[in-house]
N, C-alpha and C positions, 0 to 999 in steps of 0.2 A: 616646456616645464620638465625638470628632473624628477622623474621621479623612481631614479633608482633606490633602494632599499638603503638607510639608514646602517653604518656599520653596527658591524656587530661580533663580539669576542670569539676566539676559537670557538668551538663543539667539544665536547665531552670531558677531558676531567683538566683544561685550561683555569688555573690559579689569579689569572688578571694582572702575570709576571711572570718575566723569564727568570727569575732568580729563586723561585718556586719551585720542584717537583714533584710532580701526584703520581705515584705507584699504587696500584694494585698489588697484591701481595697477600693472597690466598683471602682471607677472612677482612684482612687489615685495610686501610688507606695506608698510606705513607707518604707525610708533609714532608720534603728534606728543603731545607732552606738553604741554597746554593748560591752565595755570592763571593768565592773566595777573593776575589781579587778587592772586596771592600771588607774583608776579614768578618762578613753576615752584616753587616751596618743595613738594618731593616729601614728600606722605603717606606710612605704612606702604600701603595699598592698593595707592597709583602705584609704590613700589617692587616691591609681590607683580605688577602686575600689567605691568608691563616681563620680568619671568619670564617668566608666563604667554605674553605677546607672540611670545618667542621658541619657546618649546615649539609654541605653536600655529600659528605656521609652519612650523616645524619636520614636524609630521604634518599639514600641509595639500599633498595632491600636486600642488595648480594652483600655490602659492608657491614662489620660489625662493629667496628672502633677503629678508630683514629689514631697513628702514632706519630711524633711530631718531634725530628730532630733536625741536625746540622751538618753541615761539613769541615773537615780537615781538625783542628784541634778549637773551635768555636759552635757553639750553640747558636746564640744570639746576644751581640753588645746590647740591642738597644735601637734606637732609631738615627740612622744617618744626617744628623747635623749640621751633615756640609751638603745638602741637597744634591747630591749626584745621585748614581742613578740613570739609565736609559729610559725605565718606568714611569720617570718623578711628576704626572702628571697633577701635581700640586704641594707648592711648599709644605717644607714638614712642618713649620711650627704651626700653621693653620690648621694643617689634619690633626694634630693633638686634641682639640675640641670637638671633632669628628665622631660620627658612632660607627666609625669606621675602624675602630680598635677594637680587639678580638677576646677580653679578658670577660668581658659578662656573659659572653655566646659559649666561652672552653666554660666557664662554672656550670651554663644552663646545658650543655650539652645531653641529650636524652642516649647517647650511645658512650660509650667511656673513651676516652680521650688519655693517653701516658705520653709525656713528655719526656726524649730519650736524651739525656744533658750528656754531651759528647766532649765541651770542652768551658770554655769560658761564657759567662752565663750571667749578663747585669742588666740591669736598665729594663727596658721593656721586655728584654731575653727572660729574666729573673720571674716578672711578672705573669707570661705565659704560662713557666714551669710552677708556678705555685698555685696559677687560675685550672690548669689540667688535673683530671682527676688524681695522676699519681706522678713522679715525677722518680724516676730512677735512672743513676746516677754513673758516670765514669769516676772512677777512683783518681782522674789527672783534672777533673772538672774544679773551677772556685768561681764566686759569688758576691757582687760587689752592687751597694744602692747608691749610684755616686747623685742621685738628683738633685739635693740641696747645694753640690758643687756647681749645678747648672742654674740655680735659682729656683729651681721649680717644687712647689708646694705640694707635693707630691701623697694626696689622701688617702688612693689607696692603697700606697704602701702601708704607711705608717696604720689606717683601718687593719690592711689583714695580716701585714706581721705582727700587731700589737696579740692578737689574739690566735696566730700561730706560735709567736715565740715569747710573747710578754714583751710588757713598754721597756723594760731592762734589757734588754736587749734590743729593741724595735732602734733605743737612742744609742747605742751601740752602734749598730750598723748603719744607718742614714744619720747622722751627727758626724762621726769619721769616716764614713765614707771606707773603712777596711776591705779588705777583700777575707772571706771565706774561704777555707779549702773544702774539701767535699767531705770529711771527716767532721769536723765542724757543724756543716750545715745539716750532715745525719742527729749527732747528737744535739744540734738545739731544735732539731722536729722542724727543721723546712724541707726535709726532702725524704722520700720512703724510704732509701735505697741507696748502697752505694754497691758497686761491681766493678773489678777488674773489668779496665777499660780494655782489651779484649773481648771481652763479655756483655758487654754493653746492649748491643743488637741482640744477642740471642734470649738475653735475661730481660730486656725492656719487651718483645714479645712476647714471651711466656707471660707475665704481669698482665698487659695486657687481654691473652685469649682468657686469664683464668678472669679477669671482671666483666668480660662477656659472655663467660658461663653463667654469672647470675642475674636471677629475673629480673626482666625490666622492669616490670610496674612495681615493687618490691624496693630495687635500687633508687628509682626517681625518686621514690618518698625519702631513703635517706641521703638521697643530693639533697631533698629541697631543706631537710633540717637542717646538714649540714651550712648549705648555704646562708639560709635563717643568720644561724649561729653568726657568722662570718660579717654578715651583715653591711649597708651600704657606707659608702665615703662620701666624705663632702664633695660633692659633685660642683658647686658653685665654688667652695672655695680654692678648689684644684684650679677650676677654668678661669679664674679671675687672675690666678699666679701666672698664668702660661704667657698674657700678652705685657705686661705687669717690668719696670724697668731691670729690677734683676736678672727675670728672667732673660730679655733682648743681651743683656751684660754677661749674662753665664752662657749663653750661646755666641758672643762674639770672645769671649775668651777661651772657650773649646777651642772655636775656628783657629785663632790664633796662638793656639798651644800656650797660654800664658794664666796666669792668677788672673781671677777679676778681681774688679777696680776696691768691692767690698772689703778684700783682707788686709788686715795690716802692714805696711811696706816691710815692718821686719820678720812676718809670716808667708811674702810668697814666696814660690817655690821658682825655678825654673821649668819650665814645659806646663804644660795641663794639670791640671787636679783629676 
């Protein structure tokens, strides 16, 4: 009988992905999400393991917050579509119903959480930066909700930009699918901050140490109104869109760089939407 020990993931501050880095960095964690050769195309992994990031600073008593950027001129697209990956130890469109996404754990977080937007920043990338406490900004950074291009019913976008930025806007941006520049996304109140991309790292820490100078039990109470505020998404009708034939259609037409089947023959485009 075997009965050697069951595996079991690195020891100490392993993400559950190589396309992950966890730094120490005085006070700080530091998420950097390192996939450039898929330009950040987030795994299910890299999404479980941006959770994890937070929780385990969260019970680390030497950490005091969490900062959470990218590499080269990318933040985060989004989730990888085309299931690559060396990580991929399970299709992505199944993890999408997963509680294995990271956006209610960055709200509830009890230590503060800045999200440092380095460069392009959509899809589930977008959704981190607005779920983290603060989110400041490269001035070369823009901002795109392409999910209705994917088919996908997309609640809590539509829930928390509705009441970050108004439904005039909310149909603005997930309707056409536009891209943001980071000027933009200051003045319609989706992001704190914008900084010479230069500046970036040294400006998203200062942010950071000053919201961990203030008291915790003081701050929870105004995450939880906040959050209140903010309030939940249709959770059922999100997961019903996700297996739903649009959706299977707006992910074979990503794949295939081409319009899905839905739009008008004298509205598609050439390549991807």
């Amino acid at each position: 009988m075997d009965e050697s020990p069951a595996p079991r993931p690195p020891a100490g501050d392993w993400l559950s992905t190589p396309y992950l880095k966890f730094t120490r960095e005085g006070a700080f964690g530091v998420c950097t999400l390192d996939r450039p050769e898929a330009r950040n195309a987030m795994t299910p992994a890299m999404y479980f393991g941006i959770m994890y990031a937070v929780n385990h600073v969260g019970a680390d008593p030497d950490l005091a917050g969490l900062l959470i950027t990218g590499t080269g001129d990318v933040f985060a697209p989004g989730g990888d579509m085309g299931g690559g990956g060396s990580d991929n130890w399970l299709t992505f469109g199944a993890a999408l119903g997963m509680d294995a996404l990271p956006f209610d754990t960055l709200r509830q977080s009890a230590k503060p959480v800045v999200a440092a937007v380095n460069g392009l920043c959509q899809g589930g990338g977008l959704q981190i930066a607005l779920c983290a406490d603060m989110a400041v900004v490269s001035d070369r950074a823009t901002f795109r909700v392409p999910e209705l291009y994917r088919g996908i019913a997309d609640t809590y976008y539509s829930q928390m930009l509705a009441r970050l930025i108004g439904p005039v806007r909310t149909r603005d941006l997930m309707f056409t699918g536009r891209t943001l520049t980071a000027a933009e996304a200051l003045d319609w109140g989706m992001v704190a901050r914008v900084v010479p991309h230069d500046e970036l790292a040294d400006a998203a820490r200062e942010v950071l140490a000053q919201c961990c100078r203030t008291a915790p039990g003081a701050r929870a109470v105004i995450k939880s109104s906040l959050d209140n505020y903010l309030g939940l998404y249709d959770r059922i009708g999100m997961r019903s869109s996700l297996g739903a034939p649009e959706s299977i259609e707006g992910f074979l037409a990503f794949k295939e760089r081409r319009s899905p089947a839905w739009v008008h023959p004298q509205l598609r485009i050439e390549g991807r939407l």
